[in-house]
Each structure stands twice: as structure tokens, then as C-alpha cells.
N, C-alpha and C positions, 0 to 999 in steps of 0.2 A: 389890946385885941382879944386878949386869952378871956377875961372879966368881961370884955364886951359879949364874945359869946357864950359864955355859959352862963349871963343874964337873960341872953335869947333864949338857951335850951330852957332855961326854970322858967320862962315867958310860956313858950308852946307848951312843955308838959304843962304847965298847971292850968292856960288855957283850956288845953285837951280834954284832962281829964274836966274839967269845972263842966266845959259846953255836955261833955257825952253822958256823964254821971244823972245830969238835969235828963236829958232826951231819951234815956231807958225807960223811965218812966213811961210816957208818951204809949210808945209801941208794944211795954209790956202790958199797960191796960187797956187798948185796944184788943191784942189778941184774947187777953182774957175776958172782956166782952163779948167778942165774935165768939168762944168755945161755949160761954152761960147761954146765949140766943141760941146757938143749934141743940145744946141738950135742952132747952126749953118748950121747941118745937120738934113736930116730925118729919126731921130731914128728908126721911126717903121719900114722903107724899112731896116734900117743896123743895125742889132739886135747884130748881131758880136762887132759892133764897140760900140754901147752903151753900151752891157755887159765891153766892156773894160772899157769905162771910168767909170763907175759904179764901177768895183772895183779896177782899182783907188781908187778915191773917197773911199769906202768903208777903205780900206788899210791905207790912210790918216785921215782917223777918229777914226781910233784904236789907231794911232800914238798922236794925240788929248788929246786922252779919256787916257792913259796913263799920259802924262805929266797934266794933269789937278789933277789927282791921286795922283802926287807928289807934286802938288801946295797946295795939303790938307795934305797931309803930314806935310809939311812943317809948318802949322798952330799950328800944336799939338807941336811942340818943344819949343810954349810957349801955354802949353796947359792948364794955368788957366783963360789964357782969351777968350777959345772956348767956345761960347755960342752954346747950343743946340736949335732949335724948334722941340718939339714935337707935333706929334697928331698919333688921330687912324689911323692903319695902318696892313690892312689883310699879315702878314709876309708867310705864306702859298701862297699867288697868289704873291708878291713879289720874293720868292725865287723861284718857279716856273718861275717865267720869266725870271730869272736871268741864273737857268739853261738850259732853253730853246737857251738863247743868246750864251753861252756856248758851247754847242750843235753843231748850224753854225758856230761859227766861228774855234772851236779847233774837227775838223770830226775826228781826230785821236785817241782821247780820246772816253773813254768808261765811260758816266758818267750814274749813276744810284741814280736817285730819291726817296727816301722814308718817305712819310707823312702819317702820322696817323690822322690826320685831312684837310680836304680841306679848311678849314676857322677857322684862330687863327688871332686874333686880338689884337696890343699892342701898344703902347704910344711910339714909335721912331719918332726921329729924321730923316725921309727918307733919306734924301740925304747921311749923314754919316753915318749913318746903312748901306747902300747899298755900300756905299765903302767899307768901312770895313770888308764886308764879301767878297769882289770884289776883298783885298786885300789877304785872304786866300787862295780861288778860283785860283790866281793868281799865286800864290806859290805851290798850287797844280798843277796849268797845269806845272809850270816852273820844281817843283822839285820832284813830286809824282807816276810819273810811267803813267802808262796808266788806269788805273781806278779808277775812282775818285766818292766815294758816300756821299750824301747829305741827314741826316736823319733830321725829324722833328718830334720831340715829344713833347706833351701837358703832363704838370704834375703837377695837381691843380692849383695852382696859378704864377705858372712860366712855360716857354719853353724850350723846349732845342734843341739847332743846331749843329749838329754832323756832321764835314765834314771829309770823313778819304780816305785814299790813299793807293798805291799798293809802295810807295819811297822805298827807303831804304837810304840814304842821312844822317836821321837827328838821331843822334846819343843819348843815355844817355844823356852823358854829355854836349851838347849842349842843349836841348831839356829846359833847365832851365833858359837858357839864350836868348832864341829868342824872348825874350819880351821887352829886353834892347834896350835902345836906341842905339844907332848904331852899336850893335851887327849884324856878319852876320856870319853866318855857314861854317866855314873852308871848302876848297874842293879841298885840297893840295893847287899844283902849279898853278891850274886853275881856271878862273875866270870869265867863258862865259856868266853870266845872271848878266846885271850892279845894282847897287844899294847903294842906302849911309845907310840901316839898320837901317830905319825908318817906313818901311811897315807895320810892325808887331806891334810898338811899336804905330802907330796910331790907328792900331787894338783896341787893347788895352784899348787906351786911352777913346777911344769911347763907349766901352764896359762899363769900368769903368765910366762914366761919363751918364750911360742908368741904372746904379744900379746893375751890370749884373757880372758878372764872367767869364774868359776864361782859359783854361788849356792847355795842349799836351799831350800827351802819344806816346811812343813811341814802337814796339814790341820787338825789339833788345838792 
């Protein structure tokens, strides 16, 4: 079983990396197309043709900011040798901005903020703190319905970050396993939102390695 699975991790890592390495390409020469066409022309008289290449551009940087996602991902499958850097870091104007970005890019979602403090301050790691909650967020726009709330509560000497949803998807009996490593949540025959069942599991990992704790609950 031990050799069984760390054939799978060196499967997915190299996987990962082989698909994402190839697909950088892609979206880095698109963007730098769209930037040679606007300085080519004059933006300001063709407001039409700039917004285009603009999102462009924008549409290839979400493609990006994805695969980058899973380049971290991929870190945690040997995750005793993820080093963290910490420092202070206002998580209140962090997740604020987070769901501000949110906001634009997903207008079909109904997302609803609630902080009980405007300024909480704690010892993360930014960079994967910020994915890590990037990577829930994510899972809520993919599998949670249309409304998606984001609480923040101060409670003496720790926080807590409540993100909860309208899904109905994730079942009991699943609900104990989405923390596994390449566990992914049966959906019958169907299989529209791609993933190797690490998202979560980086979550996680990062949680655990910030002192921290994470749960689910489910209503059904």
C-alpha cells in the first residue's frame, strides 16, 4: 500500500506539473498579444477594442492564477518539507479583499460578508493562507449554489472563519472524507469541474501547519 501510493503521488506530481508547464505558455502569449495590439493602437479613441483586449487579458490571468494553485497544491503531497514564513497580517482587510475579487469576477453569485471586527490581526503565512481559503471559496463558487457567506469572528485568543453555502452536493458520508488526499466527491456519471483531489487536502495542510483546525458540517 505504502509503494502503491507514492506511485500515485509521483503519478499526479509529474502529471501536474507535465499538463501546467505546457498551458503557461498558452495564456502567457495571449496576454502578451493583447498588451503589443493596445500599444499598437489608440486606446483612448477605441475604448471598445481595448475593453476587449483587456478581458482577454483578464480571462488569461484567471487561467494563470488557477494553474499556479495547483503548482501549490502539488507542494503539499510532500508536505513535511513545506516551509511556512510568517508575519503579522490584518485577516479582516485580507479576506475583505478576497471577497471583493470575488464579487467581479463571479456577478452571479450572491456573496455575503460578515465581520465582527474590522481589524484582526495574526501570524500567517500570506501567501498560503490566501490560497488556502482561495481554495474553499473555489469550491464554493464550483459546488455551492448561489450564495455563498463569509463570516469572521474574534473569540479571545483565536478566530474563526465560517464560510457556508446554499450546495446541496456534499453529502454525510462524504463530508468526512474531503480532506483526503485525492478524495473527490462522487457526482454519479458526471464529471464537469476537473480536479486530482488535492484542493482540499492543501487546505488542510496549511491550516494544520498555522496551529489551526478545519471542519464541515453538512445540513442533510
Amino acid at each position: 500500500n505504502i509503494i502503491k501510493n507514492q506511485k500515485k503521488v509521483a503519478e499526479v506530481k509529474n502529471d501536474l506539473i507535465s499538463n501546467i508547464t505546457h498551458e503557461f505558455k498558452t495564456p502567457i502569449s495571449t496576454i502578451g498579444l493583447a498588451l503589443e495590439s493596445i500599444k499598437d493602437f489608440n486606446g483612448i479613441d477605441d475604448k471598445e477594442k481595448t475593453k476587449k483586449y483587456i478581458d482577454m487579458s483578464s480571462q488569461q490571468l484567471g487561467k494563470l492564477n488557477v494553474m499556479v494553485e495547483k503548482l501549490l497544491e502539488t507542494a503539499t503531497l510532500d508536505s513535511d518539507n513545506l516551509e511556512l514564513n510568517k508575519e503579522a497580517v490584518n485577516i479582516a482587510q485580507l479576506l475583505g479583499a478576497l471577497v471583493n475579487r470575488y464579487k467581479l469576477q463571479f456577478a452571479d453569485k450572491d456573496f455575503e460578508r460578515i465581520f465582527n471586527a474590522d481589524s484582526l490581526i495574526a501570524n500567517v503565512d500570506v501567501f498560503h493562507f490566501e490560497n488556502a481559503i482561495n481554495t474553499i471559496l473555489d469550491n464554493a463558487v464550483k459546488y455551492g449554489g448561489d450564495t455563498i457567506s463569509i463570516d469572521l469572528i474574534s473569540k479571545k485568543d483565536k478566530l474563526v472563519i465560517k464560510i457556508s453555502d446554499t450546495g446541496t452536493i456534499l453529502s454525510k458520508d462524504s463530508k468526512d472524507r474531503i480532506f483526503e488526499k485525492f478524495y473527490r466527491v462522487p457526482k454519479g456519471n458526471t464529471h464537469d469541474v476537473k480536479g486530482f483531489g488535492i484542493g482540499l487536502y492543501y487546505t488542510k495542510t496549511i491550516v494544520d501547519k498555522h496551529d489551526g483546525s478545519i471542519e464541515v458540517d453538512v445540513s442533510k
